[in-house]
C-alpha positions as CSV (number, residue, x, y, z in Angstrom):
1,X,-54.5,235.7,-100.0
2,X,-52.7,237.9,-97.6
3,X,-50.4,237.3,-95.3
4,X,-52.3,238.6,-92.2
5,X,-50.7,239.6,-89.0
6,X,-47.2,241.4,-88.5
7,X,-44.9,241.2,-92.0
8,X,-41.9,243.0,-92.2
9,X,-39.7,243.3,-95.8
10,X,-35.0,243.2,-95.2
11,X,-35.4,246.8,-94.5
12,X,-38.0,246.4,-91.6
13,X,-36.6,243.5,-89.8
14,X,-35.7,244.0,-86.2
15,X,-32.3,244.7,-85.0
16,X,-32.2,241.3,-83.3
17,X,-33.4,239.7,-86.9
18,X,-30.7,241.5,-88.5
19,X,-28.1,240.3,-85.7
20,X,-29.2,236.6,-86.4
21,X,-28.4,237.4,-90.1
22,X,-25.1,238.2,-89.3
23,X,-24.8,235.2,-87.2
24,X,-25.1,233.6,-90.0
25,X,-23.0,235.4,-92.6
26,X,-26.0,235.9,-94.3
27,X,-27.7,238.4,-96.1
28,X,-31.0,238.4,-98.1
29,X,-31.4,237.3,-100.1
30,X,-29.7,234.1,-99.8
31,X,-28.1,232.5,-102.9
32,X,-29.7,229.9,-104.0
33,X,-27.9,226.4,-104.3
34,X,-31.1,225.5,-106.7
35,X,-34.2,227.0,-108.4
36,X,-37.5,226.0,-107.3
37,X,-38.6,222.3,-108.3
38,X,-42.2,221.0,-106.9
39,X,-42.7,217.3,-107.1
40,X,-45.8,217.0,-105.5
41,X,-45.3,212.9,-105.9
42,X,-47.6,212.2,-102.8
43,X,-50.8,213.2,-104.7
44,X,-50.6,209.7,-106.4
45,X,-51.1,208.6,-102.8
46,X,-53.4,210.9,-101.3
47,X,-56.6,208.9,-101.9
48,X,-56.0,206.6,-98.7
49,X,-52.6,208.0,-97.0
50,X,-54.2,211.2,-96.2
51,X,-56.7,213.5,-95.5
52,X,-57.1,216.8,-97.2
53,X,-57.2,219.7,-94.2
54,X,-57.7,223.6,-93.9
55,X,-54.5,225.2,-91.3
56,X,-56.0,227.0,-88.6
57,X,-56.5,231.1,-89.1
58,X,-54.8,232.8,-86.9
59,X,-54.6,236.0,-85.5
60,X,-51.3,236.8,-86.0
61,X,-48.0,235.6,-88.1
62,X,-45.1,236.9,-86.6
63,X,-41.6,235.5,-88.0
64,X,-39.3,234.5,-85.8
65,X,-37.0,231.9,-87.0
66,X,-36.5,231.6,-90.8
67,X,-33.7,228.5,-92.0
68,X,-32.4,230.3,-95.4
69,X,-29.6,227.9,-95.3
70,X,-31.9,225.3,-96.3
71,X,-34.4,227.1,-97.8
72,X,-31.4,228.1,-100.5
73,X,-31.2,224.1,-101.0
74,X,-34.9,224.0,-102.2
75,X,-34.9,227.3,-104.2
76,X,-36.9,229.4,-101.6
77,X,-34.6,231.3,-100.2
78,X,-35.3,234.6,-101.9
79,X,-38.6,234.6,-100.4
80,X,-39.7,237.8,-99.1
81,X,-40.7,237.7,-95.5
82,X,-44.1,238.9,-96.5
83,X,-44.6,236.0,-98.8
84,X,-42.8,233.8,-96.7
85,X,-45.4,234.4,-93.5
86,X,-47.9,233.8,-96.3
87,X,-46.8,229.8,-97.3
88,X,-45.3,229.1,-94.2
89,X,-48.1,230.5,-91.9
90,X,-50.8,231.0,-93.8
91,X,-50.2,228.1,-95.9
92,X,-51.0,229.3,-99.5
93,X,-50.2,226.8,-102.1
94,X,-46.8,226.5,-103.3
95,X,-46.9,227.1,-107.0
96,X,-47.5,223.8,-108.9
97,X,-47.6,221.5,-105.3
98,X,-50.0,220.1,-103.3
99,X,-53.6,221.8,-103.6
100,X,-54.4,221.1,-100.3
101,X,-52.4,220.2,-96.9
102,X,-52.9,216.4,-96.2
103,X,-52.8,215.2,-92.8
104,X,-51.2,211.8,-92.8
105,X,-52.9,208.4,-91.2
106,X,-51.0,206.0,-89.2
107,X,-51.3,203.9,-86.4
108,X,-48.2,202.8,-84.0
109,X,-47.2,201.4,-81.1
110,X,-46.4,204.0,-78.2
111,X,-44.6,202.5,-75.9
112,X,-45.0,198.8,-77.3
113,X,-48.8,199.7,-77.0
114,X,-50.9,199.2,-80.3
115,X,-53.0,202.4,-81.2
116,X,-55.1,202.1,-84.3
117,X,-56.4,205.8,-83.1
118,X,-53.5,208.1,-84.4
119,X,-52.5,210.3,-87.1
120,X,-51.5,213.7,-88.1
121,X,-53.3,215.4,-85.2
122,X,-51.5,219.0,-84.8
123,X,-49.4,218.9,-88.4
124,X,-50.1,218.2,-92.3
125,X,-47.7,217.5,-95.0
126,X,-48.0,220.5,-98.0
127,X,-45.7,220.4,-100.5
128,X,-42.7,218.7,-101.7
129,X,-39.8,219.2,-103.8
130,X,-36.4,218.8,-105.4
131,X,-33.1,220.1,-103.7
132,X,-29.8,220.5,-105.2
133,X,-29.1,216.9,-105.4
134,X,-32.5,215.7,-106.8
135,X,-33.6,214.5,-103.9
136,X,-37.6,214.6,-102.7
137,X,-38.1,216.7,-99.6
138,X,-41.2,217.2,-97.9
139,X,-42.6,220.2,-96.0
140,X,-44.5,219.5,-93.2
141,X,-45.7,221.6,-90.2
142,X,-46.5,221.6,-86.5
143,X,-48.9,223.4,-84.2
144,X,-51.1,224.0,-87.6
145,X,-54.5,223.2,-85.9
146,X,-56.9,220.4,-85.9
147,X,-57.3,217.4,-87.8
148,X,-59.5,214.7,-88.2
149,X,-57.1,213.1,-85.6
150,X,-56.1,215.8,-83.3
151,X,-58.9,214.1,-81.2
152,X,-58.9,215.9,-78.0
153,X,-56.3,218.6,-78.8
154,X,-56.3,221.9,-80.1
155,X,-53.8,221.2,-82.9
156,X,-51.5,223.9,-81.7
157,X,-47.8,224.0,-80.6
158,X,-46.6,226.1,-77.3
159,X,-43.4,228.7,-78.8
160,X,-41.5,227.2,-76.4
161,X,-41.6,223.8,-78.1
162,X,-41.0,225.1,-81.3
163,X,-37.6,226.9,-80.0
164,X,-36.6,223.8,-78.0
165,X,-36.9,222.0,-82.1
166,X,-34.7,224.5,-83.2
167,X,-32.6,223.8,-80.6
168,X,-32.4,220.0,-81.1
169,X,-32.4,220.0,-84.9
170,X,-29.4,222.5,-85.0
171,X,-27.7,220.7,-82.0
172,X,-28.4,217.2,-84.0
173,X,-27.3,218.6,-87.4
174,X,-24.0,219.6,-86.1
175,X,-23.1,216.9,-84.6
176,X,-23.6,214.6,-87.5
177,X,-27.0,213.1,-86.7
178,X,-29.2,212.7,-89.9
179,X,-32.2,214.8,-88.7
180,X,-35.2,216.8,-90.3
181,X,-34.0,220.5,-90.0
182,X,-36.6,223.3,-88.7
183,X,-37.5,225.9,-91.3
184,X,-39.6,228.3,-89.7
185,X,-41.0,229.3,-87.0
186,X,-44.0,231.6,-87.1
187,X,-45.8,233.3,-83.7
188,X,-49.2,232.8,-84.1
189,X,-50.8,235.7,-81.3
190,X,-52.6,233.0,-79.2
191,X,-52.9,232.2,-75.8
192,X,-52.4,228.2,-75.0
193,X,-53.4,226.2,-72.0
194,X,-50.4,223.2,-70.9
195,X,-50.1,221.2,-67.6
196,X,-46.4,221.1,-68.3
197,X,-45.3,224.4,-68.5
198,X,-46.8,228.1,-67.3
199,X,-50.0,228.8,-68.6
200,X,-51.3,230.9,-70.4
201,X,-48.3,230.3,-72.7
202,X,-47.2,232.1,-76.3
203,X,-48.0,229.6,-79.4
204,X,-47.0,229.1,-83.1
205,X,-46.6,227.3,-85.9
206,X,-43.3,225.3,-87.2
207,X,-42.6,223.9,-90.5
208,X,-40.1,220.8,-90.7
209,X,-38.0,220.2,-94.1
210,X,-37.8,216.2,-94.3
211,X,-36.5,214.0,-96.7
212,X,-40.0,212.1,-96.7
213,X,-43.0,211.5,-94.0
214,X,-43.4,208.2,-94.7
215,X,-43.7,206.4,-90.7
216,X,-43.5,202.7,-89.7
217,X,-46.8,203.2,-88.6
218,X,-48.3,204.1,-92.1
219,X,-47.1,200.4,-93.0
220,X,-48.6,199.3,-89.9
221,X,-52.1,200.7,-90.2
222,X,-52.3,199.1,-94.4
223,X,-51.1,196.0,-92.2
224,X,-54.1,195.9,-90.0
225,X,-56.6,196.9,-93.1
226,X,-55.4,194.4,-95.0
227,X,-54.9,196.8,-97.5
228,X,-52.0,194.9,-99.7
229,X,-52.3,196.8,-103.1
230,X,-51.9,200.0,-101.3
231,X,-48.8,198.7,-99.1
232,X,-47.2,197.2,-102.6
233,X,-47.9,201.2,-103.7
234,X,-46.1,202.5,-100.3
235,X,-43.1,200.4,-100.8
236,X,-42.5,201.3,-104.3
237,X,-43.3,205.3,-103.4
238,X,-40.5,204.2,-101.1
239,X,-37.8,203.1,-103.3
240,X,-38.2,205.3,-105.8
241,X,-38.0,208.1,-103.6
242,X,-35.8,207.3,-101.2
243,X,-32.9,205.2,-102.8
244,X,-30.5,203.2,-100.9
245,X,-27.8,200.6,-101.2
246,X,-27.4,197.9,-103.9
247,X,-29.3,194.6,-102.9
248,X,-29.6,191.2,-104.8
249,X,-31.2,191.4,-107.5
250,X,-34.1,188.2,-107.1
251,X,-35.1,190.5,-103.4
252,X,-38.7,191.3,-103.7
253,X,-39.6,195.1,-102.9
254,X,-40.4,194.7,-99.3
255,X,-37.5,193.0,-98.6
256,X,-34.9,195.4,-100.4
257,X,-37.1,198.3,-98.4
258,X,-36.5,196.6,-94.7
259,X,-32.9,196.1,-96.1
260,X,-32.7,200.1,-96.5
261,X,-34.4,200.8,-93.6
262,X,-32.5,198.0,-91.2
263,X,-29.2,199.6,-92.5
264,X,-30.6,203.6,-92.0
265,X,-32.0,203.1,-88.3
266,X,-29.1,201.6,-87.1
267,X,-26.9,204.4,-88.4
268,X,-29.5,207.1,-86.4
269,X,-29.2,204.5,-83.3
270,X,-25.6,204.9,-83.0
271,X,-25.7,208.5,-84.2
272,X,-27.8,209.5,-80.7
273,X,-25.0,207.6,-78.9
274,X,-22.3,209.5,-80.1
275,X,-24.3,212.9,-79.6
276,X,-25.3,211.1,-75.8
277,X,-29.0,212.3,-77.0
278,X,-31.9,210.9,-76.0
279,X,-35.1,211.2,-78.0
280,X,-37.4,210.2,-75.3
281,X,-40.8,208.9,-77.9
282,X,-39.2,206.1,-79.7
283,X,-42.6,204.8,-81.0
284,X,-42.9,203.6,-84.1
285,X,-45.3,206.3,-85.4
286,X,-42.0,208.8,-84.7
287,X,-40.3,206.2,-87.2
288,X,-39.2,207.3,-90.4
289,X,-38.2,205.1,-93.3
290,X,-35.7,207.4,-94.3
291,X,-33.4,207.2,-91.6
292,X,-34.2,211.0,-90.5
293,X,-34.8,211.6,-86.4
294,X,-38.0,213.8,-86.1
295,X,-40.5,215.2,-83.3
296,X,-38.6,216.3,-80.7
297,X,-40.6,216.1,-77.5
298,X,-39.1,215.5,-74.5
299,X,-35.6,215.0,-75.7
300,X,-32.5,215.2,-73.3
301,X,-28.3,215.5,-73.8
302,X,-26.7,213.3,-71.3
303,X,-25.2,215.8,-68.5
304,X,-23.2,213.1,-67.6
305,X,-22.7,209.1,-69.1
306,X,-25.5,207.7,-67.8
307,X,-27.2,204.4,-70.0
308,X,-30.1,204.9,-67.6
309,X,-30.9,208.3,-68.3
310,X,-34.2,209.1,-69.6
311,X,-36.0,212.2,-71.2
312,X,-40.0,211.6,-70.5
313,X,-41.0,212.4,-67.0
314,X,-43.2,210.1,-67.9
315,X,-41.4,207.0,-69.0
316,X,-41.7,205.0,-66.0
317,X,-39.8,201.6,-66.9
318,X,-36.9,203.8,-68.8
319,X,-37.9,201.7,-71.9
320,X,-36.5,204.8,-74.0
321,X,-33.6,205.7,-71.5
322,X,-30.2,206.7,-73.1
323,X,-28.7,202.9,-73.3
324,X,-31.8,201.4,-74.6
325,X,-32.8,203.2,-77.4
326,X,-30.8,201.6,-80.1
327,X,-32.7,198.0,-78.7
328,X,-35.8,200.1,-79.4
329,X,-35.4,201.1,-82.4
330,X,-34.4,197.7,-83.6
331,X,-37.3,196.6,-82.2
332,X,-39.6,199.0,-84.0
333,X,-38.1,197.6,-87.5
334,X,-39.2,194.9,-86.4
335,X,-42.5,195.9,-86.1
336,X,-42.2,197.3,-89.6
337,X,-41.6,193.9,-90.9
338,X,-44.3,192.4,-89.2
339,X,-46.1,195.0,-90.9
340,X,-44.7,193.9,-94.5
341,X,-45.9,190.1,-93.8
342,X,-48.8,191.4,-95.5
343,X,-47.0,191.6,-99.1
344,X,-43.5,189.1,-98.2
345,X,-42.6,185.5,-96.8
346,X,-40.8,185.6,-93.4
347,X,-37.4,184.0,-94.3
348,X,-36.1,187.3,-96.5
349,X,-37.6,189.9,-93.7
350,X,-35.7,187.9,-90.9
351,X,-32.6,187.8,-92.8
352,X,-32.8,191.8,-93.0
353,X,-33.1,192.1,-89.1
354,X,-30.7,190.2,-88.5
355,X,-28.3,192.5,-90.0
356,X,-28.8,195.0,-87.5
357,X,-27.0,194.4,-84.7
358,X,-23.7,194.6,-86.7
359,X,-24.7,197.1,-88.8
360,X,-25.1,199.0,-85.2
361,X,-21.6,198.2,-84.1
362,X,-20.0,199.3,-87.5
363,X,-22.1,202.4,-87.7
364,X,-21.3,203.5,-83.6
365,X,-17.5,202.8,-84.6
366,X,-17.5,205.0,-87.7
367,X,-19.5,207.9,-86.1
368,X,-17.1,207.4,-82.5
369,X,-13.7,208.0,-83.8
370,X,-15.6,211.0,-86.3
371,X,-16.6,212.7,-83.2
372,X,-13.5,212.0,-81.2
373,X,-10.9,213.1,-84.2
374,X,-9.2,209.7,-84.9
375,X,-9.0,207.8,-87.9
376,X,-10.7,204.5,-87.6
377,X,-9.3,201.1,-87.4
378,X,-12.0,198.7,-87.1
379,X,-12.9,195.8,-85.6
380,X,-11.4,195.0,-81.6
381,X,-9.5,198.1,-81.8
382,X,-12.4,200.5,-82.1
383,X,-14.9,198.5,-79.9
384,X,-11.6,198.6,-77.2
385,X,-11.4,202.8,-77.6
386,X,-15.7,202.7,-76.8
387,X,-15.0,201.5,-74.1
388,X,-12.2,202.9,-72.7
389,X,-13.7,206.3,-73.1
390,X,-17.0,205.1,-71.4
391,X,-14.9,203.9,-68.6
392,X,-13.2,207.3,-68.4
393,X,-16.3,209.5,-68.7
394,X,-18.2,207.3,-65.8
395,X,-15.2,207.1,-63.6
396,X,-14.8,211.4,-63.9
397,X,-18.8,211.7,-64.0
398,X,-18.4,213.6,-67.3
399,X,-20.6,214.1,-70.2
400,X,-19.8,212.8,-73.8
401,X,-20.1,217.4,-74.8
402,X,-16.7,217.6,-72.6
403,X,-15.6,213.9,-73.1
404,X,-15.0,214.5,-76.9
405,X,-13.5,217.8,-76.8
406,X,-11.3,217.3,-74.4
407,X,-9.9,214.3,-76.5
408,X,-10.2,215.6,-79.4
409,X,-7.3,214.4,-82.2
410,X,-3.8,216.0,-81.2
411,X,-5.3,219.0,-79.1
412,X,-2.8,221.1,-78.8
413,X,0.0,218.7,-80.1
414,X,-0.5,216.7,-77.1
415,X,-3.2,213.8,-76.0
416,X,-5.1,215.0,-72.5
417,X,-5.3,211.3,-71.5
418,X,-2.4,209.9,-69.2
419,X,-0.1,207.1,-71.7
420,X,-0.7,204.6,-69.2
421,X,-4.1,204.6,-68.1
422,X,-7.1,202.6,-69.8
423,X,-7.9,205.7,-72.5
424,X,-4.6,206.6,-73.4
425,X,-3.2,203.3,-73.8
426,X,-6.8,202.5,-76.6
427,X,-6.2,205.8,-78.2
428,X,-2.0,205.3,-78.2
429,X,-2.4,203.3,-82.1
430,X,-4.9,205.8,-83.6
431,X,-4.2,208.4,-86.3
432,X,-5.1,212.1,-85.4
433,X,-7.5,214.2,-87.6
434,X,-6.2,217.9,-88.9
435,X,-8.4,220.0,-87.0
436,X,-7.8,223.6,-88.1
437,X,-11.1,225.1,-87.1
438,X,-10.9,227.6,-84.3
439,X,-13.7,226.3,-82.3
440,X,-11.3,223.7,-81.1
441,X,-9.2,226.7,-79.6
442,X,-12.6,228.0,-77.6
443,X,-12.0,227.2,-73.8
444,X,-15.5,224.7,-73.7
445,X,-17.3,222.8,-75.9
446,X,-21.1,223.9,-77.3
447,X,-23.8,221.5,-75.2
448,X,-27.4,221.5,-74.7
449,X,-28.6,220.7,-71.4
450,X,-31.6,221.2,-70.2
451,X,-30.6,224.0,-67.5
452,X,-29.1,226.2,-70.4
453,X,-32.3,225.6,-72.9
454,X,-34.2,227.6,-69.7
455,X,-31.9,230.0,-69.7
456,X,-32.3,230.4,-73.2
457,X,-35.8,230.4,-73.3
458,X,-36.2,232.9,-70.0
459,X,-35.6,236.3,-71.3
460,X,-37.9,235.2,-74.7
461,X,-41.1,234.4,-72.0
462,X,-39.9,237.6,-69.8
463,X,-38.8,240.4,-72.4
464,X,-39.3,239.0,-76.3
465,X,-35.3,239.3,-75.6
466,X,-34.0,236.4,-78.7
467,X,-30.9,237.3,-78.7
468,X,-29.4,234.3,-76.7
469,X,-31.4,232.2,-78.8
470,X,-29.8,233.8,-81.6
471,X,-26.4,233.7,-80.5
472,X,-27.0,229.5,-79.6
473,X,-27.9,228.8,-83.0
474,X,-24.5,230.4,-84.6
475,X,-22.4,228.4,-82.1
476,X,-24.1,225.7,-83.0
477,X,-23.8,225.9,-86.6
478,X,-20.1,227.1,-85.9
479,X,-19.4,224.0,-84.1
480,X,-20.9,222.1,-86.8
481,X,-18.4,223.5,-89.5
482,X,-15.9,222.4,-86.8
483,X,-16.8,218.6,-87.1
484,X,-17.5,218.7,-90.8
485,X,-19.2,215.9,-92.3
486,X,-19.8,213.2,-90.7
487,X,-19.1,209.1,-92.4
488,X,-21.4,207.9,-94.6
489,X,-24.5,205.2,-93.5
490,X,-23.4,201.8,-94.7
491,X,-23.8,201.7,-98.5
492,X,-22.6,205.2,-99.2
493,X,-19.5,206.8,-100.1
């Protein structure tokens, strides 16, 4: 099938394509961290998780953001761009994967409000594989057209949102949280139609690399069919495919699952606190079991440290605000274990959420001092430094992007915080980290407000100028080198 539309080979690419390579340090094509390995392991599933789709046909397929960084961790990294416009906007089988996209059924609660009524509705999982470590990942799209439950939407995504993902994910990514990663994003040569934003506005098609797709609300729509053989099936799927910390032994499978999951959505809960990011759809159909943040709506950085700040214009009550979101994603495993009832006794589900409000603390202390360059030293001391610097960034109206690099380690040889005051006497016993990355020379910190995302996004809508898109990404990834890796979730080393 051809690819359709605009193609270009390395030799054609664009001057501002080639720019982003060297942003990068990059050239085509990338080395490959591992060959090729489809594991199409959702098939086994397909009968009743899914429903087998057609992507839409559309007039065009120009590239315009292609990850090779993680593409070289799945083995497709020396993809042409002509064949890579053909899998990852035309949607041609991968070789020996999925023979059909599958758009996934679910139900959730959006904002604590049942829906039976949802699904895939403007995305489809198509293929899976191995990467370098063994581990399943999933690619999965958005803005791919309609699906049995786009119901009344056209199943397409505005450009605009797909740059504002690769925005978050790359922002996320680099400052430690566990997040699906954007892998492409393909202009599709269609005019769309929005009440948020200018109309008519530029459209196209994004694929997401995930470790999984596997929702909350998956569990809850078997829950409300009653459908206990195929939830027993999802929760093994589950741990075979996404591993996680040693539990007893005489723990059935749902409860060693809500163990795993308890333990990875409280590490993502305090990972968006230390970023000061706020998702804005916490429902639990934007739940995954694997820990990973996805769907990046309406998603805000704290300009300033603000627990009431919220993301959706149209979250009313703030029940998704900046200082609530780790109570709501608590609450949403919660839902999840309702959902598991169907297959487990109470008493060993409890016991699991009632791990996570420590698990919270523990995680939020790890990923604090991380961000802020100390070594941690647990317990009163650490919870003592939280809140000394959240004392110091309300009393200056400052934003946790400034906050941390301002603080950051030894900078310079010598702490910004006065000896005597509130912060300098709760960061006086802490170890420094080494940080010899330049970026913590550079005269501001990398952020991601909203006012700069415009800016970004202004001379793309006025001149197809991508070149301070371009230039975001790099810092961003350059920042991320900066921080290095972030601490392992509980269970890991």
């Amino acid at each position: 099938m051809p690819g359709g539309g605009k193609t270009a080979d390395w030799q054609g690419r664009t001057l501002a394509q080639r720019r982003l390579d060297r942003h990068y340090c990059v050239m085509q094509p990338f080395p490959q961290d591992t060959i090729y390995r489809p594991a199409p392991r959702l098939a086994t599933l397909a009968p009743w998780l899914g429903d087998p789709v057609r992507p839409a046909d559309f007039p065009e397929t120009i590239l315009r953001f292609r990850n090779d960084r993680a593409a070289a961790e799945v083995g497709l990294a020396d993809l042409t761009d002509e064949a890579w416009l053909r899998l990852m906007g035309r949607f041609e089988p991968l070789d020996g994967n999925l023979p059909q996209p599958l758009a996934l059924r679910y139900h959730g609660h959006q904002f604590r409000v049942y829906n039976p009524e949802i699904g895939d509705g403007r995305g489809f999982l198509y293929a899976q594989m191995l990467d370098a470590r063994g581990r399943l990942m999933d690619l999965g799209t958005k803005g791919s057209g309609q699906t049995p439950w786009s119901r009344q939407g056209d199943g397409r995504l505005t450009l605009k949102g797909a740059v504002r993902e690769v925005l978050a994910t790359e922002m996320l990514g680099a400052l430690g949280v566990n997040t699906s990663r954007t892998f492409s994003v393909i202009e599709t040569g269609e005019a769309l139609w929005r009440g948020d934003e200018p109309s008519p506005t530029r459209a196209a098609v994004l694929v997401r690399l995930s470790h999984g797709h596997i929702r909350f609300g998956t569990f809850q729509r078997l829950a409300a069919l009653e459908a206990a053989a195929e939830m027993a099936q999802l929760v093994d799927y589950c741990l075979t495919n996404f591993p996680g910390g040693d539990h007893a032994a005489d723990l059935s499978p749902a409860a060693r699952l809500l163990h795993q999951v308890v333990e990875r959505m409280a590490d993502m809960a305090a990972s968006y606190v230390v970023a000061g990011f706020v998702h804005g759809v916490l429902n639990t159909d934007n739940m995954n079991v694997t820990g990973e943040s996805f769907d990046y709506g309406p998603w805000r950085w704290l300009p300033r440290w603000d627990s009431s700040f919220t993301a959706a214009y149209f979250d009313h009550s703030g029940l998704y605000a900046f200082g609530r979101q780790a109570e709501a994603i608590n609450w949403n495993c919660g839902q999840l274990a309702v959902a598991l009832r169907t297959i487990e006794e109470a008493p060993p589900l409890i016991a699991a959420l009632e791990r996570f409000p420590a698990l919270y603390h523990d995680a939020a202390a790890r990923r604090w001092c991380w961000r802020l360059g100390v070594v941690p030293r647990g317990g009163e001391d650490d919870a003592r430094l939280i809140a000394a610097c959240e004392q110091a960034m309300i009393e200056n109206g400052q934003g946790p992007d400034a906050f941390f690099f301002a603080h950051r380690g030894h900078r310079k040889g010598a702490r910004i915080a006065d000896p005597e005051s509130p912060l300098g006497m709760a960061l006086a016993p802490y170890e420094a980290a080494v940080d010899a990355h330049a970026y913590w020379d550079d005269a501001a910190p990398q952020s991601l407000l909203i006012d700069e995302v415009e800016a970004i996004w202004a001379p793309i809508a006025e001149h197809d100028d991508w070149s301070a898109f371009e230039a975001k990404v790099a810092a961003l990834r350059r920042m991320g080198e900066a921080h290095g890796k972030p601490p392992p979730p509980f269970g890991h080393a």
